[in-house]
Structure formats: C-alpha cells, structure tokens
C-alpha positions in Angstrom: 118.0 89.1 105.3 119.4 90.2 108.5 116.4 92.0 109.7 115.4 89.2 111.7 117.9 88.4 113.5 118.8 92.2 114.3 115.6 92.3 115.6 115.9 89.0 117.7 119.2 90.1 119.4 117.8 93.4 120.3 114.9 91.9 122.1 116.9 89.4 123.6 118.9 92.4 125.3 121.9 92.0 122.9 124.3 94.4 121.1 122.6 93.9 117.9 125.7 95.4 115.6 127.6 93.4 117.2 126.0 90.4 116.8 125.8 90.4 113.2 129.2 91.1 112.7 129.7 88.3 114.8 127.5 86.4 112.5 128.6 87.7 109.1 132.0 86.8 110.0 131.7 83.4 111.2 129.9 83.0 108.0 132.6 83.7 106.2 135.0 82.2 108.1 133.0 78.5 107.5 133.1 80.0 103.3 129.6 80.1 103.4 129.6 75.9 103.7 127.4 75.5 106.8 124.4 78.0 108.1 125.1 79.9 111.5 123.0 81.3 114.3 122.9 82.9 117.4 122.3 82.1 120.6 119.9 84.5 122.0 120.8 82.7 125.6 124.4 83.7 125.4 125.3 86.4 122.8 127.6 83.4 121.3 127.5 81.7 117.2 126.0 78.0 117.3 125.3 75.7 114.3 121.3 75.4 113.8 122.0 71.9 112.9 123.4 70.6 116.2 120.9 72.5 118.2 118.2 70.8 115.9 116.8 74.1 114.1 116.0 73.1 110.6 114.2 75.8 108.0 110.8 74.2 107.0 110.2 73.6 103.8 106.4 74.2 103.8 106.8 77.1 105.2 108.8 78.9 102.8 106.5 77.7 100.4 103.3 78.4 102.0 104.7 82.2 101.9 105.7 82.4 98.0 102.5 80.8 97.5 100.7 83.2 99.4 102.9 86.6 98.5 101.0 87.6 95.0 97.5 86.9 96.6 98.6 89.3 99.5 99.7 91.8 96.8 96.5 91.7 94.5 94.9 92.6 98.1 96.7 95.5 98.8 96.2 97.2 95.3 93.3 96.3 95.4 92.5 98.6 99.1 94.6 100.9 97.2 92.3 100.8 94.3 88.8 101.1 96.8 91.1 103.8 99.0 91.1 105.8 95.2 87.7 105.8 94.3 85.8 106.5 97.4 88.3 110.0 97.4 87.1 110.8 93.9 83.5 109.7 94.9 84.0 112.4 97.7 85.2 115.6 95.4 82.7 114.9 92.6 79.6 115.1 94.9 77.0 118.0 94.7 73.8 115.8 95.1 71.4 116.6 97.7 
C-alpha cells in the first residue's frame, strides 16, 4: 500500500524513507481516525480532505471489476505461450 506514494516522493525529488515514516507516524499519531498525505511541493503531511483530494469511488470499483478479466487474460497468453513451445519440439513435418 505504500508503493505509491514511495514512488511519488522519489520522483518528486524527496527522501522517500523518510517520508513514509513521516506518514506512518502521523497516521498513527491521528489513531488511524483521518487519512493523511504528502505534499509532494514541500516534503510536509497535509489532510487530503482540506486540500480537496477525495478517493473515487468508481474508480476503485472500475478496478475490482476489471481485475479477474485482466487475470483470465494473462493465463490465458500463458496458456498460448505453452502450446506454441510444445507445437515447436514435436515438429518433424516437412
């Protein structure tokens, strides 16, 4: 769950450790009552909800909606990936 914001202070030029320890603590400090964020701007904690940064809704359920399809398509390459080896080995045609 912290991947994301790792990443995000890292491009922004920040101490990404740092950072989320800064965030895991100030989460904990609030006991896990209000959401926190960083300010990629300023290296400093701010509240999503005063900066007006609210998690959609659709969107989290546009991607558990679409997660199973996106695995049935990876076995399945998986599955084509298989038989054209075994298609390969077999061969003594022409």
């Amino acid at each position: 769950m912290l991947a994301i914001p790792k990443t995000l202070a890292e491009n922004a030029g920040l101490d990404a450790e740092e950072s989320i320890l800064t965030l895991i603590d100030e989460y904990e400090a609030n006991r896990k009552q209000q959401p926190v964020g960083l300010n990629l701007n300023t290296g400093k904690i701010l509240s999503p909800a005063v900066e007006g940064v609210w998690d959609n809704y659709r969107v989290k359920r546009q991607m558990l909606s679409i997660a199973p399809t996106l695995a049935q398509q990876l076995l399945l390459v998986d599955e084509v990936l298989k038989a054209g080896k075994s298609m390969g080995r077999g061969g003594g045609g022409c």
